[in-house]
PDB file of N, CA, C, O and CB in Angstrom:
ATOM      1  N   UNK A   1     137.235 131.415 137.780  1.00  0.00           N
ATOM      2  CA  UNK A   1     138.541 131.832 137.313  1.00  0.00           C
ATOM      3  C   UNK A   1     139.248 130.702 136.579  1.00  0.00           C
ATOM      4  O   UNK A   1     139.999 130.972 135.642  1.00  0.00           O
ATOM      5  CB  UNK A   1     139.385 132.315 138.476  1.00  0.00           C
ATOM      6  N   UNK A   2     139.068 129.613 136.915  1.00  0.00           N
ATOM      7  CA  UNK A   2     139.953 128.813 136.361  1.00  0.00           C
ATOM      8  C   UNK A   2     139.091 128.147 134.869  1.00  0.00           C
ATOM      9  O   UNK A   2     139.699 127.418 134.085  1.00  0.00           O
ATOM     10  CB  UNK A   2     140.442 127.671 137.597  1.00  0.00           C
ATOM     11  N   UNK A   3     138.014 128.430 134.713  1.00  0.00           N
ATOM     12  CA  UNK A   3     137.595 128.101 133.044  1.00  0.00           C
ATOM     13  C   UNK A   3     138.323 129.027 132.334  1.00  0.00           C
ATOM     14  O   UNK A   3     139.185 128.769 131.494  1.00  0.00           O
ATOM     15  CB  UNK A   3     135.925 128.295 132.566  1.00  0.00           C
ATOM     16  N   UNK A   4     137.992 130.003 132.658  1.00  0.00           N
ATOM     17  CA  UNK A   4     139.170 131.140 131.918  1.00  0.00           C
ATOM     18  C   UNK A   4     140.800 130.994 131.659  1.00  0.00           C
ATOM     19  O   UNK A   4     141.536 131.241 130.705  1.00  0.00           O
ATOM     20  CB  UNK A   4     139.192 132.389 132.818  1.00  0.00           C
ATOM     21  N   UNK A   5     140.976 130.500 132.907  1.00  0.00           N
ATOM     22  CA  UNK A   5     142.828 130.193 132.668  1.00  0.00           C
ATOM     23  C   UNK A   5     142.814 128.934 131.914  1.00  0.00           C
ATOM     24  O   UNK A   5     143.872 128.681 131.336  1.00  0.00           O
ATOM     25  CB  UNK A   5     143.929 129.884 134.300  1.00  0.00           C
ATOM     26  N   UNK A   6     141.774 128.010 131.775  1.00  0.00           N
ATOM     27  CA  UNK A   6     141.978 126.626 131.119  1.00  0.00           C
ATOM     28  C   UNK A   6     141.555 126.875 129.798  1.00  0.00           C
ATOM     29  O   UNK A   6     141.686 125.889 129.072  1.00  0.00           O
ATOM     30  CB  UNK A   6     141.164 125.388 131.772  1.00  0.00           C
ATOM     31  N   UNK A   7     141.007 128.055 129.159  1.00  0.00           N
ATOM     32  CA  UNK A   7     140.464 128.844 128.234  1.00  0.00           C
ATOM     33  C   UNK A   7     141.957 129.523 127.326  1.00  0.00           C
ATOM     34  O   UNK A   7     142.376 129.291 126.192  1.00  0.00           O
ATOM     35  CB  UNK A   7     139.400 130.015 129.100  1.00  0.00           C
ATOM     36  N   UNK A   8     142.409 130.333 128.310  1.00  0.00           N
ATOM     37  CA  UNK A   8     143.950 130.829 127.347  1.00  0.00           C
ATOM     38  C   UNK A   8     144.955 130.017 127.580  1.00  0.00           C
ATOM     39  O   UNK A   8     146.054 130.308 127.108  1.00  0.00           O
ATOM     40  CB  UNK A   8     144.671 132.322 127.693  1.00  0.00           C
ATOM     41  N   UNK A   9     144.804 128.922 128.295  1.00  0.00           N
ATOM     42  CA  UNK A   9     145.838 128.262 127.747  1.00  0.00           C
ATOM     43  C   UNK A   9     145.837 127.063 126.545  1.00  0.00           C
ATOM     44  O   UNK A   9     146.742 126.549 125.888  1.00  0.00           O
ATOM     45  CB  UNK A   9     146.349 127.811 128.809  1.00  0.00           C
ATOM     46  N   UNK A  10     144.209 126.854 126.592  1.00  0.00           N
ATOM     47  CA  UNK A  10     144.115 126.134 125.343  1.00  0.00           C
ATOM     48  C   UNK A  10     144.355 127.147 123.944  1.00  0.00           C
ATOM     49  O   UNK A  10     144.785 126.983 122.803  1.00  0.00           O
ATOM     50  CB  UNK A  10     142.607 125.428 125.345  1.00  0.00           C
ATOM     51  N   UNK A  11     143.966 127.955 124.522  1.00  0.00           N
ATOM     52  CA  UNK A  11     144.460 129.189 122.586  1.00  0.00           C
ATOM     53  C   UNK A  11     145.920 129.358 122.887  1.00  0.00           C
ATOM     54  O   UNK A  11     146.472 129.579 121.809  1.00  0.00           O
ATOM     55  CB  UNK A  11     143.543 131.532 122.326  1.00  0.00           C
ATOM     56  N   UNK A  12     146.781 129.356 123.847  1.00  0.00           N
ATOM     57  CA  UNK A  12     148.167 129.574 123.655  1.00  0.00           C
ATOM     58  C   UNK A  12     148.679 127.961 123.132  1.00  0.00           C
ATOM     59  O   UNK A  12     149.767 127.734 122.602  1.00  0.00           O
ATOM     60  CB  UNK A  12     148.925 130.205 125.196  1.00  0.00           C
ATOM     61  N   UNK A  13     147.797 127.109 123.372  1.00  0.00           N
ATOM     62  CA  UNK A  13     148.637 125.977 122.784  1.00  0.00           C
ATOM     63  C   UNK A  13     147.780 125.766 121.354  1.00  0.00           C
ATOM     64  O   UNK A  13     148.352 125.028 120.553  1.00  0.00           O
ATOM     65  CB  UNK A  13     148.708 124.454 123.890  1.00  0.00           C
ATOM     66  N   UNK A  14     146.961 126.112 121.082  1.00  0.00           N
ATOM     67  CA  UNK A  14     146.683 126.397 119.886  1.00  0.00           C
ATOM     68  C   UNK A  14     147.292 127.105 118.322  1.00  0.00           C
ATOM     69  O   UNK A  14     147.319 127.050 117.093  1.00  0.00           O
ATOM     70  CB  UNK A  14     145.963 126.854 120.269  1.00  0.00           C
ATOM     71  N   UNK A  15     147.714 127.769 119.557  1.00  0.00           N
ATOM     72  CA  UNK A  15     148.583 129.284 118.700  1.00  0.00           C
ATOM     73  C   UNK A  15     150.287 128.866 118.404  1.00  0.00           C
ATOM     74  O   UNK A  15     151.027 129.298 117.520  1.00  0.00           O
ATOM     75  CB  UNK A  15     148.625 131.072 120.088  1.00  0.00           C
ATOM     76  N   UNK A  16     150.535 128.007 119.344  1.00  0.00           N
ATOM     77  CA  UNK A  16     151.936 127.006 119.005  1.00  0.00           C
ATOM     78  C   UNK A  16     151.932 126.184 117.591  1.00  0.00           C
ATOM     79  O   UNK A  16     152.589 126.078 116.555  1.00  0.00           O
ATOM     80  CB  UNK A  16     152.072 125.727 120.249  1.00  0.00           C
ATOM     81  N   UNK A  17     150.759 125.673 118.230  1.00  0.00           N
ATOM     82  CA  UNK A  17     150.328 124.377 117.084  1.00  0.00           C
ATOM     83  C   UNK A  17     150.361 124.845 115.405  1.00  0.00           C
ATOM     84  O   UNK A  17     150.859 124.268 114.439  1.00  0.00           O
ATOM     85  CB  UNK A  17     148.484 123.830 117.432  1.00  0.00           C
ATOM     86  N   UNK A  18     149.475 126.374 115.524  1.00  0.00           N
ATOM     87  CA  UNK A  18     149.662 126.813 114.063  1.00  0.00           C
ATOM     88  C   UNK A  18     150.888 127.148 113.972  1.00  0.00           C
ATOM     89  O   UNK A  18     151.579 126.562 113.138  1.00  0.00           O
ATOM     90  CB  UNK A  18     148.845 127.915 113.559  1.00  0.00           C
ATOM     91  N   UNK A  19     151.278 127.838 114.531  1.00  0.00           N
ATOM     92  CA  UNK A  19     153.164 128.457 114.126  1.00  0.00           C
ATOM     93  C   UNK A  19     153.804 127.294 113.639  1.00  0.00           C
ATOM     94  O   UNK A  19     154.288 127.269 112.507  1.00  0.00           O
ATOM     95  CB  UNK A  19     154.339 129.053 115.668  1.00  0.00           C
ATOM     96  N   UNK A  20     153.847 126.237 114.485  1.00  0.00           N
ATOM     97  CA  UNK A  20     154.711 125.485 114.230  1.00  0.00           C
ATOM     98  C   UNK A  20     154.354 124.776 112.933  1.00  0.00           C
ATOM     99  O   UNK A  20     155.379 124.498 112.312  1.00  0.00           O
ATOM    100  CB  UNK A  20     154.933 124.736 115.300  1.00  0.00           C
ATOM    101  N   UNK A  21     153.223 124.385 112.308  1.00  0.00           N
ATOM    102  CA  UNK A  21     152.640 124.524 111.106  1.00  0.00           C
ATOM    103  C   UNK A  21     152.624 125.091 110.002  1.00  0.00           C
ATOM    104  O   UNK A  21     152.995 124.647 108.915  1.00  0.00           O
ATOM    105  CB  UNK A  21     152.010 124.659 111.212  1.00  0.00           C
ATOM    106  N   UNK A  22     152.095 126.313 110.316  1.00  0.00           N
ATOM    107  CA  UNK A  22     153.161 127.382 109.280  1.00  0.00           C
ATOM    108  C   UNK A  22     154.722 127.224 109.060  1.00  0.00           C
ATOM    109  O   UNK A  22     155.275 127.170 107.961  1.00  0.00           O
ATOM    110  CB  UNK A  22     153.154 128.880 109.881  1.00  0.00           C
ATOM    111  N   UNK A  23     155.258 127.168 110.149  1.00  0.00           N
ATOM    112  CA  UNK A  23     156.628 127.008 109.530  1.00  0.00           C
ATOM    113  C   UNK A  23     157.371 125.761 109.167  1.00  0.00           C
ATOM    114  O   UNK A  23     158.550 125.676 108.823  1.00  0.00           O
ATOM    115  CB  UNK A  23     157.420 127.569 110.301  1.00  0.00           C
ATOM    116  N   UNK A  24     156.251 124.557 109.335  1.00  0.00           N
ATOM    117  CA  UNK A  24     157.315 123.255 108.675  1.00  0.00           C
ATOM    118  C   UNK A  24     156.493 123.406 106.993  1.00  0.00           C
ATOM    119  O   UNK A  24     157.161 123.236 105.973  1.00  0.00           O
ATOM    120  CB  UNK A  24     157.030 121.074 109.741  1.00  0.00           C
ATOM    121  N   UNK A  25     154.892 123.763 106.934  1.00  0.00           N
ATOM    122  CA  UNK A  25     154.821 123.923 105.561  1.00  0.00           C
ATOM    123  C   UNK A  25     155.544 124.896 104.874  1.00  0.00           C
ATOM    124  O   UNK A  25     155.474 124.857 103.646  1.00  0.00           O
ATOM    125  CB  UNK A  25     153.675 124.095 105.260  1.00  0.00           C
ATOM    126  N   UNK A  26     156.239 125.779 105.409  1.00  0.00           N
ATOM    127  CA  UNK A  26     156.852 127.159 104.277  1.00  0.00           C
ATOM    128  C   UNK A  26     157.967 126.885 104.488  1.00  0.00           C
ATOM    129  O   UNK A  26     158.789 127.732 104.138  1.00  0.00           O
ATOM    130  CB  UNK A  26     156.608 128.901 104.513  1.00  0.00           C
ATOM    131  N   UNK A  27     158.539 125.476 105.209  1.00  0.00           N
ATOM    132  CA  UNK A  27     159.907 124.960 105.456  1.00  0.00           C
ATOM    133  C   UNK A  27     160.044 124.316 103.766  1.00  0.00           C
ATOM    134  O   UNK A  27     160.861 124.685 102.922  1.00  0.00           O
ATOM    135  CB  UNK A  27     160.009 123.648 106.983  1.00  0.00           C
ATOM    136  N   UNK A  28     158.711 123.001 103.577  1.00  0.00           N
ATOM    137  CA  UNK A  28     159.291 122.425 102.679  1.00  0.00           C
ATOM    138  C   UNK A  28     158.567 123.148 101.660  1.00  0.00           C
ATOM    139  O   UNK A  28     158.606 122.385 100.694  1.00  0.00           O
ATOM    140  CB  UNK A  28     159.292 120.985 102.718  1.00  0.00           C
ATOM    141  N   UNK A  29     158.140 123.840 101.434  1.00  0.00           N
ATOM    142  CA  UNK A  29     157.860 124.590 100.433  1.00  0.00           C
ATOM    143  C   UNK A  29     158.868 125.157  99.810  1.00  0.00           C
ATOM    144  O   UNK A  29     159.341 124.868  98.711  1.00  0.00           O
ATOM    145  CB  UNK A  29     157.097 125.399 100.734  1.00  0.00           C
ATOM    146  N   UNK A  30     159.315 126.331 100.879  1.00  0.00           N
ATOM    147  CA  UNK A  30     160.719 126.782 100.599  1.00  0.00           C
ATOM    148  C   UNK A  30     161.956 125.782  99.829  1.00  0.00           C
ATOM    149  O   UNK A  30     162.567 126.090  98.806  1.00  0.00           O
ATOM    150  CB  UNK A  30     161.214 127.151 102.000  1.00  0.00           C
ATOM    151  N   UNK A  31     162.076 124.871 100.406  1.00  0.00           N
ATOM    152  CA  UNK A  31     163.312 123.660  99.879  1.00  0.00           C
ATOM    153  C   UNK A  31     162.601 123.494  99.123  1.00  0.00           C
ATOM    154  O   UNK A  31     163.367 124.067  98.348  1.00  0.00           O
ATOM    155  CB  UNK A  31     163.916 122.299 100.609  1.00  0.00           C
ATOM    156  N   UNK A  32     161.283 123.086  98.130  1.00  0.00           N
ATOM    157  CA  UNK A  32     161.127 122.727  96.846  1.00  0.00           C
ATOM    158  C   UNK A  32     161.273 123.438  96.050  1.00  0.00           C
ATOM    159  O   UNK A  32     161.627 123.140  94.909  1.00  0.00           O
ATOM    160  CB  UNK A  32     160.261 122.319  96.582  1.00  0.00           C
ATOM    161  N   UNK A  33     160.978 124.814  96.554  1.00  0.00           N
ATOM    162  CA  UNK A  33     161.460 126.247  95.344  1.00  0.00           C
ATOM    163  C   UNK A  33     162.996 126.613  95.597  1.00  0.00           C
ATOM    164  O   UNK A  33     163.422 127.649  95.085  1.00  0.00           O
ATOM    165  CB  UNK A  33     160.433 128.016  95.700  1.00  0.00           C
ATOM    166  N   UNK A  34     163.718 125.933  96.246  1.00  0.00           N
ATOM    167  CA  UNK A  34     165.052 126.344  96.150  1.00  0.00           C
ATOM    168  C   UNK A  34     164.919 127.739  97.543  1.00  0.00           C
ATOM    169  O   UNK A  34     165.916 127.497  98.223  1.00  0.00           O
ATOM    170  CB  UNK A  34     165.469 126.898  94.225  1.00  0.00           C
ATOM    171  N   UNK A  35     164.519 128.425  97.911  1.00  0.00           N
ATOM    172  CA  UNK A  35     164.093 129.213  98.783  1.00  0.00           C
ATOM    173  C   UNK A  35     165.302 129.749  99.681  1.00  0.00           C
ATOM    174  O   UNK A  35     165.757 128.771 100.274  1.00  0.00           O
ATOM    175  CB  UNK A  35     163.058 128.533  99.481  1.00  0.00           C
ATOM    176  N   UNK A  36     166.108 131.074 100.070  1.00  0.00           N
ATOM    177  CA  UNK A  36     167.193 130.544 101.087  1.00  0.00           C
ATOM    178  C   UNK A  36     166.593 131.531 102.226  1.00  0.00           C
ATOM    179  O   UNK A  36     167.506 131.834 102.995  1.00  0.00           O
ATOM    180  CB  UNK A  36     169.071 130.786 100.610  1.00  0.00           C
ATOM    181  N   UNK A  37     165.736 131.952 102.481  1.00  0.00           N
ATOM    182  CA  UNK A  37     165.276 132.821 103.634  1.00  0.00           C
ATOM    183  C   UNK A  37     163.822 131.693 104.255  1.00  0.00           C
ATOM    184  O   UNK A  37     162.764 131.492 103.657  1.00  0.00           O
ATOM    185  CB  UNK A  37     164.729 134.736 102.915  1.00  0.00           C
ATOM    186  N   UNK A  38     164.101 131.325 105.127  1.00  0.00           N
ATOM    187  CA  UNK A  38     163.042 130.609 106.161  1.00  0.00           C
ATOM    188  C   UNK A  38     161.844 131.831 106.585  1.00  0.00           C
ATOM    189  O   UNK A  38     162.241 132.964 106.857  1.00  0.00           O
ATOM    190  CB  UNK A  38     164.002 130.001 107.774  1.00  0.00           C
ATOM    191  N   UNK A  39     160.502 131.531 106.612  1.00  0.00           N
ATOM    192  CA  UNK A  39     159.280 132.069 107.236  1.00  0.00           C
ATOM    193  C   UNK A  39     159.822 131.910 108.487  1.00  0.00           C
ATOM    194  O   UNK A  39     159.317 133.011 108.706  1.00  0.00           O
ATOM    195  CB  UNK A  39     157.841 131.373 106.970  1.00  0.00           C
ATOM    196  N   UNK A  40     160.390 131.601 109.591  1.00  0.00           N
ATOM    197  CA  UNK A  40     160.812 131.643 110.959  1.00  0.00           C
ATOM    198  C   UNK A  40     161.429 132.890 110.765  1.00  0.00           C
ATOM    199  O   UNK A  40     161.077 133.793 111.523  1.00  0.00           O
ATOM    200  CB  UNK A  40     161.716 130.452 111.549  1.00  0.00           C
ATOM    201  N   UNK A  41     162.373 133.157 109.810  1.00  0.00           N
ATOM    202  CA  UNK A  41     163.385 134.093 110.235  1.00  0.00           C
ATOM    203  C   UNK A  41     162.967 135.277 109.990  1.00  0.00           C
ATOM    204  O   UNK A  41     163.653 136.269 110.237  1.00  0.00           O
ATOM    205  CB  UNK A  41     164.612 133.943 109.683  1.00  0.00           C
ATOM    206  N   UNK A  42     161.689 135.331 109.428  1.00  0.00           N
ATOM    207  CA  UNK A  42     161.429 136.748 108.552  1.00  0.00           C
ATOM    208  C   UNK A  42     159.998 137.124 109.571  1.00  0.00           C
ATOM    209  O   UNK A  42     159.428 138.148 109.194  1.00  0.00           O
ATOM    210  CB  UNK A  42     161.021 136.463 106.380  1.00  0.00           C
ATOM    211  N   UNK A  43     159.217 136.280 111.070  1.00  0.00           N
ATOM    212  CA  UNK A  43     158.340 136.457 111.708  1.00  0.00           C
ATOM    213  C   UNK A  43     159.175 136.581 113.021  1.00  0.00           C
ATOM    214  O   UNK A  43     158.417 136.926 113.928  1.00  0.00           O
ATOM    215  CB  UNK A  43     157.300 135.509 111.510  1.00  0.00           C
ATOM    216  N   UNK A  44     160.137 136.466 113.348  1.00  0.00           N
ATOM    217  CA  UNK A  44     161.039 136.370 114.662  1.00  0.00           C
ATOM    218  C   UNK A  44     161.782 137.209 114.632  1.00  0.00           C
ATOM    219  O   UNK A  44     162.204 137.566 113.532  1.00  0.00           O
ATOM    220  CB  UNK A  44     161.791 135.276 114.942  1.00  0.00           C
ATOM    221  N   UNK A  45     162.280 137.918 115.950  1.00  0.00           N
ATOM    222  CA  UNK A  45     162.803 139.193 115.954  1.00  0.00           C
ATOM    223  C   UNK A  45     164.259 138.323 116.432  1.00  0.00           C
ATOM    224  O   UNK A  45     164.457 137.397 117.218  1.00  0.00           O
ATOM    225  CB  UNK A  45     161.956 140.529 117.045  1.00  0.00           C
ATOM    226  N   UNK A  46     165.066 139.063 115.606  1.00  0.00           N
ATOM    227  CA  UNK A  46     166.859 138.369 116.362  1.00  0.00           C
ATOM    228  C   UNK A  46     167.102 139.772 116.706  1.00  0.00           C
ATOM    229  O   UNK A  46     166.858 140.858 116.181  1.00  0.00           O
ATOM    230  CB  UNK A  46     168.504 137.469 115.041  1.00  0.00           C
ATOM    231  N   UNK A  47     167.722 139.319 117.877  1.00  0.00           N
ATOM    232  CA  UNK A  47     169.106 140.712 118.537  1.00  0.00           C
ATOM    233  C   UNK A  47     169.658 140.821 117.574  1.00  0.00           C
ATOM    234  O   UNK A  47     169.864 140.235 116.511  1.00  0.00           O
ATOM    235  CB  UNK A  47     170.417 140.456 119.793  1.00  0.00           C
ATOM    236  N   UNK A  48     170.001 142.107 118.348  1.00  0.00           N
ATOM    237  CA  UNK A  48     170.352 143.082 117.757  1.00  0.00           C
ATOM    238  C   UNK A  48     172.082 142.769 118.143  1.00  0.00           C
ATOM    239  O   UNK A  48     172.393 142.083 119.116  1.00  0.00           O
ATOM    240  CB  UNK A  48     169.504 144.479 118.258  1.00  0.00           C
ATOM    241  N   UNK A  49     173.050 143.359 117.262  1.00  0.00           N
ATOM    242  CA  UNK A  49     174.340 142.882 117.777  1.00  0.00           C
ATOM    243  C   UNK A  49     174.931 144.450 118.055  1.00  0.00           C
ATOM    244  O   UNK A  49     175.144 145.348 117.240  1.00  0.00           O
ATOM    245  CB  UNK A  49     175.301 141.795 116.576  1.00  0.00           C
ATOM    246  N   UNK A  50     175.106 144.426 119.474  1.00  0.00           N
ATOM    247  CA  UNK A  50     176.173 145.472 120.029  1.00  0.00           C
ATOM    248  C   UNK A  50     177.172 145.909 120.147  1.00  0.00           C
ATOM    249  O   UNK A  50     177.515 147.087 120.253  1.00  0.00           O
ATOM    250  CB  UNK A  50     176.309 145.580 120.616  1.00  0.00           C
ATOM    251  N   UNK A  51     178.123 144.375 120.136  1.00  0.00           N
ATOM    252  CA  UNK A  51     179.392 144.571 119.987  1.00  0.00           C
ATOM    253  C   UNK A  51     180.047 145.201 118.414  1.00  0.00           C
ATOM    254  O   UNK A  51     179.673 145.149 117.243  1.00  0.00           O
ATOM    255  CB  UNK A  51     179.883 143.237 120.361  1.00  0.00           C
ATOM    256  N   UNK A  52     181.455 145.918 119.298  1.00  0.00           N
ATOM    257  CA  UNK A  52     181.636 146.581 117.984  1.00  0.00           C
ATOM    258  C   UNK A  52     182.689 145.427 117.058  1.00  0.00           C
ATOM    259  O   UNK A  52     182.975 144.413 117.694  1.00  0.00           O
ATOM    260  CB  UNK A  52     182.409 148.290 118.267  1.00  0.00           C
ATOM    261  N   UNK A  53     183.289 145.530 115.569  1.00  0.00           N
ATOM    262  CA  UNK A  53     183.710 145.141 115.174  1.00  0.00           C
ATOM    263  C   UNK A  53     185.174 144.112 115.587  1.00  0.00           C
ATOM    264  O   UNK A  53     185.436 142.976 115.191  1.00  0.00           O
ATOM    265  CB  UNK A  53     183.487 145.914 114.646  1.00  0.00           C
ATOM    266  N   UNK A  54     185.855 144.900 116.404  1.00  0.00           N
ATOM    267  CA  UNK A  54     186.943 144.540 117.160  1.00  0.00           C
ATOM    268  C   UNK A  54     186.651 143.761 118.629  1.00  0.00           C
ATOM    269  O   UNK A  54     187.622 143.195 119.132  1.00  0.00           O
ATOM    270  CB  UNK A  54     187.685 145.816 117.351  1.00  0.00           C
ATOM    271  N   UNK A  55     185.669 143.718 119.171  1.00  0.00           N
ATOM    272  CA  UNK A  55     185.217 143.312 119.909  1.00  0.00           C
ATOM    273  C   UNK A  55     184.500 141.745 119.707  1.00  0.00           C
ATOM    274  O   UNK A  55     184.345 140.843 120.530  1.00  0.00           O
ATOM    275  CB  UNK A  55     184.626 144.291 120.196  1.00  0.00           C
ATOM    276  N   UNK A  56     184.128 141.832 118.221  1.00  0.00           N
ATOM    277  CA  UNK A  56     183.657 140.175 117.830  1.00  0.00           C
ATOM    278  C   UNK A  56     184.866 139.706 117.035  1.00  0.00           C
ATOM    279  O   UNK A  56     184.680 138.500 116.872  1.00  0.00           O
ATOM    280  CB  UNK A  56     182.074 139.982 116.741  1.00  0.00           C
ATOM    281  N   UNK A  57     186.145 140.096 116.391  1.00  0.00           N
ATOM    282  CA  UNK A  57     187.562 139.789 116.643  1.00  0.00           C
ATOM    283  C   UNK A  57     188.322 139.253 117.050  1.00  0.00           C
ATOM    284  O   UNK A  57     189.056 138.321 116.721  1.00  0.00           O
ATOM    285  CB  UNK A  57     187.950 140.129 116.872  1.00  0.00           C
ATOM    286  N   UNK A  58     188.036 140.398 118.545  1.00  0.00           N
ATOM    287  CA  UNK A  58     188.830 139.466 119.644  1.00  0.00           C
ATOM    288  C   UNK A  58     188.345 138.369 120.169  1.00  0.00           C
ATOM    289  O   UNK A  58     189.033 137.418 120.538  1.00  0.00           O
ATOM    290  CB  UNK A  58     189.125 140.083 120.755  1.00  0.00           C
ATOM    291  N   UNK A  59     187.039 138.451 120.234  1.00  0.00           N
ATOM    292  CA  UNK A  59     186.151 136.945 120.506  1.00  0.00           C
ATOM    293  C   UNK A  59     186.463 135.960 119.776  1.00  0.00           C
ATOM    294  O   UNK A  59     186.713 134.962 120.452  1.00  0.00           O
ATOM    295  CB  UNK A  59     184.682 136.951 120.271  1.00  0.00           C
ATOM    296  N   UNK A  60     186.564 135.800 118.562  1.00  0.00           N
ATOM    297  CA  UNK A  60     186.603 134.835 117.586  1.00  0.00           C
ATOM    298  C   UNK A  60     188.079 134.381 117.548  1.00  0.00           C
ATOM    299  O   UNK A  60     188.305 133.219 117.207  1.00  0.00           O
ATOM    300  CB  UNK A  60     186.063 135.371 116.234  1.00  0.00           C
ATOM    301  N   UNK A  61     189.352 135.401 117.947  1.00  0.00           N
ATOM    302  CA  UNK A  61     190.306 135.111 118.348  1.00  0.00           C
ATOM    303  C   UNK A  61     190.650 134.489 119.054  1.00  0.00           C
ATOM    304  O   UNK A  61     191.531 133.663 118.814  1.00  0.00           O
ATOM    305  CB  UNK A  61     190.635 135.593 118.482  1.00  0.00           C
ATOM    306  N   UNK A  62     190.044 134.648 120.316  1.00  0.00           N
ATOM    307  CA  UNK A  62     189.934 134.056 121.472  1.00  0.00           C
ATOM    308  C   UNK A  62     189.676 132.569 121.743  1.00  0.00           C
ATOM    309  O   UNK A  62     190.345 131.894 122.526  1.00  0.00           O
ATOM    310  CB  UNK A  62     189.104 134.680 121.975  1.00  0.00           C
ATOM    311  N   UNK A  63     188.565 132.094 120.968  1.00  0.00           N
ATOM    312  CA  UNK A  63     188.171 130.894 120.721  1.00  0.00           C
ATOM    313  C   UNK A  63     188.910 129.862 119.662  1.00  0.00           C
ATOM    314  O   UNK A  63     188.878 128.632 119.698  1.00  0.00           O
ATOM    315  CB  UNK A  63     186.955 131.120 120.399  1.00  0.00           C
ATOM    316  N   UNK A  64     189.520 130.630 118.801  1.00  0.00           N
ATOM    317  CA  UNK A  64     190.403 129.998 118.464  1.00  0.00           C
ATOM    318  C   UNK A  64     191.541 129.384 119.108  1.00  0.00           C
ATOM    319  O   UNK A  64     191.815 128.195 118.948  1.00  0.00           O
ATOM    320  CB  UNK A  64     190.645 130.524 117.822  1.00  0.00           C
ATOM    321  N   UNK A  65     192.347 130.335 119.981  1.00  0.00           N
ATOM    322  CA  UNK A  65     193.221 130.093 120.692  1.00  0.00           C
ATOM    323  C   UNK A  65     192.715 128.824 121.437  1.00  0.00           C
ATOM    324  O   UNK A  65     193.262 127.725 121.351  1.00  0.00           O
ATOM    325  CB  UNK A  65     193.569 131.232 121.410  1.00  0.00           C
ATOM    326  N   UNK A  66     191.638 129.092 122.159  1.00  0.00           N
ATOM    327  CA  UNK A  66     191.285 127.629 123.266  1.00  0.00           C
ATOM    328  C   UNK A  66     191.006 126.670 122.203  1.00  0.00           C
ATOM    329  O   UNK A  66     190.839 125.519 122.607  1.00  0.00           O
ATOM    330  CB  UNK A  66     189.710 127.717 124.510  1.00  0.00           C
ATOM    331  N   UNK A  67     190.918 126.846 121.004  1.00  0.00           N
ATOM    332  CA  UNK A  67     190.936 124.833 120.644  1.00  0.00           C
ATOM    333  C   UNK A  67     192.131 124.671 119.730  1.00  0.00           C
ATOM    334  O   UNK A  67     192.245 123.666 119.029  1.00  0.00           O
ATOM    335  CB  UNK A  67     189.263 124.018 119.536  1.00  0.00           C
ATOM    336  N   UNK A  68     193.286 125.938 119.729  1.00  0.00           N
ATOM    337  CA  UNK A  68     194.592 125.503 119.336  1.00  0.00           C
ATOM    338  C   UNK A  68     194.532 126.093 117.718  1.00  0.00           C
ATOM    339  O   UNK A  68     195.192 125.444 116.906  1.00  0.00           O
ATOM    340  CB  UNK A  68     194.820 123.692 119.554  1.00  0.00           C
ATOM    341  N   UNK A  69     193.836 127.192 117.250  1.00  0.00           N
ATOM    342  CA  UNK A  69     193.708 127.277 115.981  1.00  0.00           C
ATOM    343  C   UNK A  69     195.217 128.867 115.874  1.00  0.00           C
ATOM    344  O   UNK A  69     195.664 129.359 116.910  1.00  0.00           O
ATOM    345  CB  UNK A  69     191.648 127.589 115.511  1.00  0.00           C
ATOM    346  N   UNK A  70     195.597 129.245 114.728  1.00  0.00           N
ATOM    347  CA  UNK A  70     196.908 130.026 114.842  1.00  0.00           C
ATOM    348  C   UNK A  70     196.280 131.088 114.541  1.00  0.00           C
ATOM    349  O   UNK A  70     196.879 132.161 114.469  1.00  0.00           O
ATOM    350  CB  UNK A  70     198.201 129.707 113.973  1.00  0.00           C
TER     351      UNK A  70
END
């Protein structure tokens, strides 16, 4: 059992190694073509936003208030 677990965890750190590869080459790639969308952002899933309009408002309101903004 344990060649096997020492088996996927060498391909899960494998599989880091390229990602993270892929995305510093299509990093500066991107910045040499002027580029404004990152390969991270377009392979990665972002939340989803729930709150409704008035609800990220009052948030942003809110935070203002605590560091004194009008």
């Amino acid at each position: 059992m344990k060649p096997i677990l020492r088996y996927v965890k060498s391909r899960l750190d494998e599989n880091r190694r390229e990602f993270a590869y892929r995305i510093f080459v299509t990093d500066c790639l991107g910045h040499l073509v002027g580029a404004k969308n990152r390969y991270y952002d377009m392979v990665t899933d972002k939340p989803v936003e729930t709150r409704t309009a008035d609800e990220i408002i009052s948030n942003i309101s809110n935070k203002l208030a605590k560091i004194g903004g009008e």
